[in-house]
C-alpha positions in Angstrom: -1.4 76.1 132.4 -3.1 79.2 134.2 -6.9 79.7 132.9 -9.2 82.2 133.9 -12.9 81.0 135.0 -14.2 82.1 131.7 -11.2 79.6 129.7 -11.9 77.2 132.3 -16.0 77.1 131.6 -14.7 77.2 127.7 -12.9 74.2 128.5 -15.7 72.4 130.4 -18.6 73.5 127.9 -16.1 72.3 125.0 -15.5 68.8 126.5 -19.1 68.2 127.6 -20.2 69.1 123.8 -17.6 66.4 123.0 -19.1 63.8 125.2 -22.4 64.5 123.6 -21.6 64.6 119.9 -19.9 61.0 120.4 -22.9 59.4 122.8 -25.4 60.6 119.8 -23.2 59.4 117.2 -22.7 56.1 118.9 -26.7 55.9 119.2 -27.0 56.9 115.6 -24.8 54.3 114.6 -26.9 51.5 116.3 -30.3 52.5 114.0 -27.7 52.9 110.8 -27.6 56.9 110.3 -24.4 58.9 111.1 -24.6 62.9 112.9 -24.7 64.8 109.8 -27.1 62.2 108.3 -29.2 62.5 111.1 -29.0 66.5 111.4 -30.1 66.8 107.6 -32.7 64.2 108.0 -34.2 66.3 111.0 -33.8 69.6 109.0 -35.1 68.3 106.0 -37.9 66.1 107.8 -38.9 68.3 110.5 -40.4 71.2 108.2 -42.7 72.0 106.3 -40.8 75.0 104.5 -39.3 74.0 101.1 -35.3 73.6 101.9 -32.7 74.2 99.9 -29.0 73.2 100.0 -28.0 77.2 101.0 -30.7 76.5 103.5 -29.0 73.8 105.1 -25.7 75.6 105.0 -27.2 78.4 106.9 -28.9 75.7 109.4 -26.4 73.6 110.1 -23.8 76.7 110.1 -21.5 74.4 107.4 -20.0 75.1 104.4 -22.2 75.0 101.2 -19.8 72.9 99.4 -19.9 70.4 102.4 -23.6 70.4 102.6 -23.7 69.5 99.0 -21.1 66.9 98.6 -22.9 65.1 101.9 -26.6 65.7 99.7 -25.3 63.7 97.2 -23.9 61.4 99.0 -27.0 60.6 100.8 -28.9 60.9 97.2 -26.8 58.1 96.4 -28.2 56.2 99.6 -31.5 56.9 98.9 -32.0 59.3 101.8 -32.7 62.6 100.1 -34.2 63.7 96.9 -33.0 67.0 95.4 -35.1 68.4 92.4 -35.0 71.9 90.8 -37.6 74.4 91.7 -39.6 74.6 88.6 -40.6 78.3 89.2 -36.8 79.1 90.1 -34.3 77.0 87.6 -31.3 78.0 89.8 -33.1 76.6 93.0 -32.5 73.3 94.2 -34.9 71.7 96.7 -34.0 69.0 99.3 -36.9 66.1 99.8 -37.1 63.0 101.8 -37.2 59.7 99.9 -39.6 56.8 101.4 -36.4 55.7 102.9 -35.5 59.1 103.6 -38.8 59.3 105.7 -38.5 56.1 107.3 -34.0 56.8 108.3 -35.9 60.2 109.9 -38.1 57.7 111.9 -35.4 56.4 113.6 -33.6 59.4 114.2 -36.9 60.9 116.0 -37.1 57.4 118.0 -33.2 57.7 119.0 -33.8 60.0 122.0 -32.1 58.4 125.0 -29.0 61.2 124.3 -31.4 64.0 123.3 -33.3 63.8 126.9 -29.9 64.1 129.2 -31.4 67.4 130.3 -33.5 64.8 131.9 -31.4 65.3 134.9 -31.9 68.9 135.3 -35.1 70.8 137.0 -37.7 72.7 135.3 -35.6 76.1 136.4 -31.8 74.7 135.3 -33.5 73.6 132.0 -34.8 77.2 131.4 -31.6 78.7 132.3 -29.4 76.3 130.3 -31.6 77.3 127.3 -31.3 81.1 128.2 -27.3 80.5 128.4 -27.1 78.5 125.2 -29.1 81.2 122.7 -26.9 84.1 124.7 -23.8 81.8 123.9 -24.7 80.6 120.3 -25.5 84.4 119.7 -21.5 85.3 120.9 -20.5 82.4 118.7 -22.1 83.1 115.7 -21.1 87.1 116.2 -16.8 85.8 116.2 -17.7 83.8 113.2 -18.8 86.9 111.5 -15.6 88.7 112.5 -13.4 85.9 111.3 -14.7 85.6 108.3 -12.0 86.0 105.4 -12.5 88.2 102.5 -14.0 88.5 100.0 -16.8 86.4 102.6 -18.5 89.7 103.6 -22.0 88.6 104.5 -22.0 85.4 106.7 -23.7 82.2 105.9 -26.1 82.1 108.7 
């Protein structure tokens, strides 16, 4: 197979991404939480900001309908509260239980995966981010073009 050096980087971003999503899920797995657990419980746990189910659809760039059916499955856990916004009966917000609190805990203290940039200088950290946002921004702009109708307006 012929690829071009901008397939080829696709293929080696792709693979590395890979690598990564397993070696945090494998550390996840050892302090009980899986990824999506453990993304939710950062979302929800590392704000301030009231959040909302649509929120986390937005955040996480997932599917509202699989946001909500992993919200109550971690309700059911006892990770995550979700109560309706007095003020605003058609808003639902998203809460951290006392166990909710204390699974986030461990997800903050599981950071042997989260510092491999650990490896790179001051200047290949700074340039990686700079690549990453310019990359994510590409991403998010051939979501919005493959979005099917009657989806219009993207979720992020």
């Amino acid at each position: 197979m012929d690829l071009n050096e901008n397939e080829i980087a696709w293929w080696e971003m792709s693979v590395t991404s890979l690598i990564l999503q397993r070696a945090w899920a494998m550390e996840l797995a050892q302090v009980g939480l899986t990824l999506p657990q453990a993304l939710v419980l950062t979302m929800v746990g590392g704000t301030t900001e009231p959040m909302t189910p649509m929120k986390l659809s937005k955040l996480l760039h997932r599917e509202p309908h699989t946001i909500s059916a992993l919200l109550s499955r971690m309700e059911v856990q006892g990770l995550v509260k979700k109560e309706r916004n007095l003020q605003r009966g058609n808003w639902v917000r998203v809460t951290l239980t006392r166990e909710g609190k204390q699974a986030y805990e461990r997800v903050v203290s599981a950071r042997k995966v989260r510092n491999i940039t650990e490896c790179l200088s001051k200047q290949e950290l700074d340039a990686l981010n700079k690549m990453n946002r310019r990359l994510r921004a590409k991403g998010i702009e051939l979501l919005r073009d493959m979005l099917p109708s009657p989806y219009t307006e993207p979720l992020w």
